[in-house]
VORO-382443 format. One record per atom (N, C-alpha, C): residue in one letter; x, y, z. Coordinates in steps of 0.02 Angstrom, whole numbers, plus 50000, padded with zeros to 5 digits. Layout:
<rs>
AXYZ
...
</rs>
This chain:
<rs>
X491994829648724
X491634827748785
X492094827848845
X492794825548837
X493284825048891
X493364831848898
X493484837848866
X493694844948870
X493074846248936
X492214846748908
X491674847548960
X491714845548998
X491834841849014
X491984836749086
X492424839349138
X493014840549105
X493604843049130
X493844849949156
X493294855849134
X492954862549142
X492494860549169
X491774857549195
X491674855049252
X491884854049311
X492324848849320
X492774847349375
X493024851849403
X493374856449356
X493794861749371
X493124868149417
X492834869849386
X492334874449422
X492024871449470
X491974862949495
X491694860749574
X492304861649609
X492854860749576
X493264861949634
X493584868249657
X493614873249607
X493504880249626
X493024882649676
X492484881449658
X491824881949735
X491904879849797
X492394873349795
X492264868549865
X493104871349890
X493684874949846
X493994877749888
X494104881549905
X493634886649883
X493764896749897
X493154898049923
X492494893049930
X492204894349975
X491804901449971
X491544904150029
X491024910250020
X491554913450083
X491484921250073
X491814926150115
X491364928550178
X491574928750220
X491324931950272
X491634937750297
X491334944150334
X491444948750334
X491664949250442
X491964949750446
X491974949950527
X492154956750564
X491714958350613
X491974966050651
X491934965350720
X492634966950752
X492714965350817
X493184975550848
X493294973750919
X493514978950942
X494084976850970
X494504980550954
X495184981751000
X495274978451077
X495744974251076
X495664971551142
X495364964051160
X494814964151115
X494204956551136
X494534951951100
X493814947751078
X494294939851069
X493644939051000
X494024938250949
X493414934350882
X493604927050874
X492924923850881
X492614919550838
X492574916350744
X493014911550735
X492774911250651
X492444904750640
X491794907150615
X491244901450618
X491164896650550
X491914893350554
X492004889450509
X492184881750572
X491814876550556
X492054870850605
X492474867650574
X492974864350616
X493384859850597
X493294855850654
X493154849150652
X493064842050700
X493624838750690
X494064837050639
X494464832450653
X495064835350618
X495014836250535
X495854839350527
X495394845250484
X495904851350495
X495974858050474
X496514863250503
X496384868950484
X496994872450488
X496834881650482
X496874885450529
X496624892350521
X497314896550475
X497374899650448
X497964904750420
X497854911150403
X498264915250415
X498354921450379
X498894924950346
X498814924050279
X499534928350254
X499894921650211
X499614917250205
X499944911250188
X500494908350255
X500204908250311
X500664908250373
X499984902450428
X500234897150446
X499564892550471
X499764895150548
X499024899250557
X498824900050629
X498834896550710
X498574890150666
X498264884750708
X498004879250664
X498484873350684
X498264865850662
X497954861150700
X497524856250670
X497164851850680
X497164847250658
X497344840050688
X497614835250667
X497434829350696
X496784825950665
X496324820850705
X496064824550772
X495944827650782
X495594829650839
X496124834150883
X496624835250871
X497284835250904
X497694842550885
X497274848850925
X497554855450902
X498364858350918
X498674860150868
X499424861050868
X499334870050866
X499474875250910
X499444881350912
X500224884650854
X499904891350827
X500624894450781
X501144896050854
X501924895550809
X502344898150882
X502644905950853
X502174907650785
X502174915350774
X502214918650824
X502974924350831
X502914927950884
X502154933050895
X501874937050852
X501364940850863
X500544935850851
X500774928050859
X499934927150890
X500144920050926
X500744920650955
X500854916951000
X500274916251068
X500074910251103
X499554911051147
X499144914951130
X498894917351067
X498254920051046
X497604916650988
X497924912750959
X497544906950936
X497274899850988
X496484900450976
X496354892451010
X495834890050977
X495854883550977
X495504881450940
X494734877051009
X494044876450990
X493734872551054
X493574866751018
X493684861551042
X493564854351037
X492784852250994
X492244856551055
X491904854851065
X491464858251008
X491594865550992
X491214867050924
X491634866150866
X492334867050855
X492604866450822
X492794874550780
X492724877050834
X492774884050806
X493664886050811
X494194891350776
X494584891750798
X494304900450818
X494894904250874
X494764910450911
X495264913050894
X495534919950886
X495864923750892
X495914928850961
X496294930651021
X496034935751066
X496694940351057
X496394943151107
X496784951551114
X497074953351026
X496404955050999
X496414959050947
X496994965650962
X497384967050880
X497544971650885
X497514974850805
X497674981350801
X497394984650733
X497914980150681
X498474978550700
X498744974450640
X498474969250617
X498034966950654
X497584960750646
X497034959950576
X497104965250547
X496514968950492
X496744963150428
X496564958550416
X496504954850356
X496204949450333
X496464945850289
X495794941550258
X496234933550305
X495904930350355
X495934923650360
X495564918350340
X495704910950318
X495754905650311
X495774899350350
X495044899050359
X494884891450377
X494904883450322
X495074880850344
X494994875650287
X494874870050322
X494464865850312
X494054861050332
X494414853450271
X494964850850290
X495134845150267
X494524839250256
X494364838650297
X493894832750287
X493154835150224
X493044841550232
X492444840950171
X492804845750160
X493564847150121
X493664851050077
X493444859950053
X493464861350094
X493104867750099
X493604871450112
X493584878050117
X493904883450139
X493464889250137
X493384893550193
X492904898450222
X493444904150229
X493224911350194
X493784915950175
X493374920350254
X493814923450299
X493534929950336
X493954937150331
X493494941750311
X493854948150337
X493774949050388
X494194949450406
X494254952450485
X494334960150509
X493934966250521
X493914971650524
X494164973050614
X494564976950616
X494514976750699
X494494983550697
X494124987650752
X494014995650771
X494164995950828
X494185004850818
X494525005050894
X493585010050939
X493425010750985
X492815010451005
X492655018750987
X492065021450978
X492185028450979
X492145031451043
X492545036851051
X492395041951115
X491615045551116
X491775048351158
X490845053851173
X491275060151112
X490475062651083
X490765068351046
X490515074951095
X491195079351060
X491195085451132
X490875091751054
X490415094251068
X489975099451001
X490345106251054
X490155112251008
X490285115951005
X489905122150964
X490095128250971
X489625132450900
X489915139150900
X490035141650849
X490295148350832
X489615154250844
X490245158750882
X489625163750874
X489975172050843
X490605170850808
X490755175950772
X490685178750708
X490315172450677
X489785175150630
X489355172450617
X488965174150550
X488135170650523
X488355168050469
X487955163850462
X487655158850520
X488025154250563
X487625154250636
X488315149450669
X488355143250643
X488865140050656
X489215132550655
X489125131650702
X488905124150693
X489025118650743
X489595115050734
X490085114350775
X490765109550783
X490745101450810
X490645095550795
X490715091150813
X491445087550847
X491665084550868
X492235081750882
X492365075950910
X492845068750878
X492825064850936
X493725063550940
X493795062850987
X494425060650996
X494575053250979
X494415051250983
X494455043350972
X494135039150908
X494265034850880
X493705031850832
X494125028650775
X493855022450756
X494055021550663
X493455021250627
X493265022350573
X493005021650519
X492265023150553
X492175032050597
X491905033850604
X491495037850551
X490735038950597
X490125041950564
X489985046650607
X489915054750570
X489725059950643
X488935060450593
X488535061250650
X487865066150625
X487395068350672
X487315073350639
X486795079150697
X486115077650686
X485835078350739
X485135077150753
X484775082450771
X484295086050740
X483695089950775
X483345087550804
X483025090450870
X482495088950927
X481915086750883
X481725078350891
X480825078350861
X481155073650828
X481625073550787
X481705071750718
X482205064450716
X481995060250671
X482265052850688
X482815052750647
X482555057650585
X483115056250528
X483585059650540
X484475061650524
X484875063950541
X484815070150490
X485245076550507
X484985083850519
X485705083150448
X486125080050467
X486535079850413
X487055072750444
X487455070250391
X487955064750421
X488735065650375
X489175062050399
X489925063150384
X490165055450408
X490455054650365
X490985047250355
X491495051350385
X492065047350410
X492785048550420
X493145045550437
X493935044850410
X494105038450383
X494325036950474
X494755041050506
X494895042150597
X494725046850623
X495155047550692
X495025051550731
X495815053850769
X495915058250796
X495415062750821
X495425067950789
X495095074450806
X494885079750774
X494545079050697
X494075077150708
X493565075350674
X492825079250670
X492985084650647
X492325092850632
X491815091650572
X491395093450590
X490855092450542
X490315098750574
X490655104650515
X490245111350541
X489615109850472
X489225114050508
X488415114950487
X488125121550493
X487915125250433
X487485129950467
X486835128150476
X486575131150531
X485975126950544
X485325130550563
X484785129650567
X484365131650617
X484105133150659
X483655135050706
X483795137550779
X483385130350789
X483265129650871
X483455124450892
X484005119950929
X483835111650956
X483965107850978
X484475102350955
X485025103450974
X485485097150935
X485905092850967
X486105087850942
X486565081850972
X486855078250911
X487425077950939
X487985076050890
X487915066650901
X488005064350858
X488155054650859
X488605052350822
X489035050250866
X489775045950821
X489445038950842
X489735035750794
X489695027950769
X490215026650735
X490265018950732
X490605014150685
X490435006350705
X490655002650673
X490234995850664
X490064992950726
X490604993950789
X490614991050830
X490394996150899
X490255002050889
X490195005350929
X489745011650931
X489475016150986
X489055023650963
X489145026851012
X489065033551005
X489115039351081
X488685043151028
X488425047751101
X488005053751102
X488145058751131
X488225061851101
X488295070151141
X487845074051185
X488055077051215
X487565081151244
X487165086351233
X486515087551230
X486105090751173
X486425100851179
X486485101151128
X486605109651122
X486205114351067
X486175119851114
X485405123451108
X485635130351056
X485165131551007
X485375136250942
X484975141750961
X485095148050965
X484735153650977
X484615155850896
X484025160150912
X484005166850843
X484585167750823
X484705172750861
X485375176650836
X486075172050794
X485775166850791
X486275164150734
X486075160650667
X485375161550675
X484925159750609
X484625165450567
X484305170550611
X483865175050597
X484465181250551
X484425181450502
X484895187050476
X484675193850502
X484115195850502
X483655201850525
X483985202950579
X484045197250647
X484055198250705
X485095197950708
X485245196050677
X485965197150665
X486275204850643
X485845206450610
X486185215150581
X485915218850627
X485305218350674
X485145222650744
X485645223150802
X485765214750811
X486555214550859
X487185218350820
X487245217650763
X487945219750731
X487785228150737
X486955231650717
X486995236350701
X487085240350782
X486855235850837
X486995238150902
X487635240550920
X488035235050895
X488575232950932
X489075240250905
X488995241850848
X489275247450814
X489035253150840
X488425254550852
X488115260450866
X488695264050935
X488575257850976
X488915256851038
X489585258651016
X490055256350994
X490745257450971
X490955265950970
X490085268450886
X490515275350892
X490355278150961
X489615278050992
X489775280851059
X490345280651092
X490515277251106
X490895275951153
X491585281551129
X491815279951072
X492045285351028
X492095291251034
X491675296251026
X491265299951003
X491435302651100
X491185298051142
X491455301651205
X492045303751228
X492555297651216
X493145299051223
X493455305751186
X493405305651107
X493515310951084
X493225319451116
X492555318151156
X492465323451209
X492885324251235
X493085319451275
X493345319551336
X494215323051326
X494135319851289
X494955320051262
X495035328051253
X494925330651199
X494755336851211
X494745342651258
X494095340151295
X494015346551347
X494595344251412
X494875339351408
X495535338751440
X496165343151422
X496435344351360
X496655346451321
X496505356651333
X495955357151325
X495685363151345
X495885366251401
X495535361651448
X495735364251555
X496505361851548
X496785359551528
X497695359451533
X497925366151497
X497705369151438
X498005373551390
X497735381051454
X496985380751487
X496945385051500
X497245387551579
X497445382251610
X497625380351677
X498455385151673
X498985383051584
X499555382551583
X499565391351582
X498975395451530
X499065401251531
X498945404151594
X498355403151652
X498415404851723
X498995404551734
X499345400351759
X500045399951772
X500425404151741
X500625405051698
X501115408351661
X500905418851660
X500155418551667
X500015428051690
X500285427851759
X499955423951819
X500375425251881
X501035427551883
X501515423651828
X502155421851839
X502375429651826
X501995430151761
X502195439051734
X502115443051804
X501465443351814
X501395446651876
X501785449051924
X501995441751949
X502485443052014
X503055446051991
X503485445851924
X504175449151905
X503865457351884
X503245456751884
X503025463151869
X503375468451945
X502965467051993
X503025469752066
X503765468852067
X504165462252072
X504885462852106
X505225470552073
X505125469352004
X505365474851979
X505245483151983
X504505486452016
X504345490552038
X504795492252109
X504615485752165
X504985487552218
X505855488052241
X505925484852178
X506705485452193
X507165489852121
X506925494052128
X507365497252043
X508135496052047
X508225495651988
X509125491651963
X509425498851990
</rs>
């Protein structure tokens, strides 16, 4: 009976000090909130390192160089703050509530905001690509959108940024690129798909043009080339009968 009892105890007090996790997502720069209260004694930490103490009502700030003047605690809700987020900031903190024994676990996620995505599209072969891109971003999402259509045309996770592509062959039509991540979204500016990069039919008419054109063009020069070749060869023999010519006469009028 003492063993049950004692495995009891042990599992209420496992509950009342590890508490339930919270998940937190803030941006680069701002200031988070951890919505754990402390009124009279508690203590925020991260890393096994105490943030910020509380002591009867009476907040003592960390003199940690990297969250120096960045921890505060408010009186009045009992909340403690973190500001001027920075990406090193990414981990699990610890509230603990002395007086009802508790402890409230937070992840703390911080991102950096996404940029506008700049699209793009190939037109050197079939079918074209669409190019997405953002310069900026963490734990971005790209996805293309067709005109009409709510659902996304296709989507892509990615772990950063920048240069961040997500080619597609696609359809003709209306498109816009959308980056996201937890804390943030941009839209692109819509870009427009012709035939000629869907239609295969209408692709081997341009290709079969574009060739036709080539040997012409060809096909003249090699004229040209030629009858150049010709009026030079026949220009050089003019020249060269005159030349006979004239030593013809000197030699009549002046005998050796």
């Amino acid at each position: 009976m003492k063993i049950i009892l004692c495995i009891f105890l042990l599992n209420i007090t496992a509950v009342s000090v590890f508490g339930q996790s919270v998940e937190l997502h803030d941006i680069v720069g701002q200031s988070v909130k951890f919505p754990a209260d402390v009124k009279k004694d508690g203590f925020l930490m991260y890393g096994g390192v105490t943030l910020g103490d509380v002591t009867s009502g009476i907040f003592r700030a960390s003199l940690n160089g990297n969250y120096r003047d960045r921890v505060q605690w408010d009186s009045s809700t009992g909340l403690f703050s973190l500001s001027g987020l920075k990406m090193e900031d990414i981990g699990d903190y610890k509230v603990q509530n002395t007086d009802q024994n508790n402890i409230t676990v937070f992840q703390l996620n911080v991102y950096i905001p996404v940029s506008k995505p700049h699209v793009s599209i190939t037109h050197n072969e079939f079918p074209c690509t669409l190019l997405c891109a953002v310069e900026r971003g963490r734990g971005v999402t790209l996805s293309w959108y067709r005109e009409g259509q709510k659902k996304p045309y296709v989507s892509s996770r990615v772990a950063s940024a920048p240069h961040l592509h997500l080619p597609v062959p696609v359809e003709s039509g209306t498109y816009t690129c959308e980056a996201k991540n937890s804390v943030s979204k941009e839209t692109s500016d819509p870009l427009t798909v012709g035939a000629h990069c869907t239609d295969s039919r209408t692709w081997i008419i341009v290709a079969s043009v574009i060739a036709a054109v080539a040997v012409l063009i060809a096909v003249v020069f090699a004229f040209m080339y030629h009858r150049f070749k010709r009026r030079r060869r026949a220009v050089r023999t003019l020249i060269q009968g005159k030349c006979s010519f004239s030593l013809y006469i000197c030699t009549i009028t002046n005998p050796a």
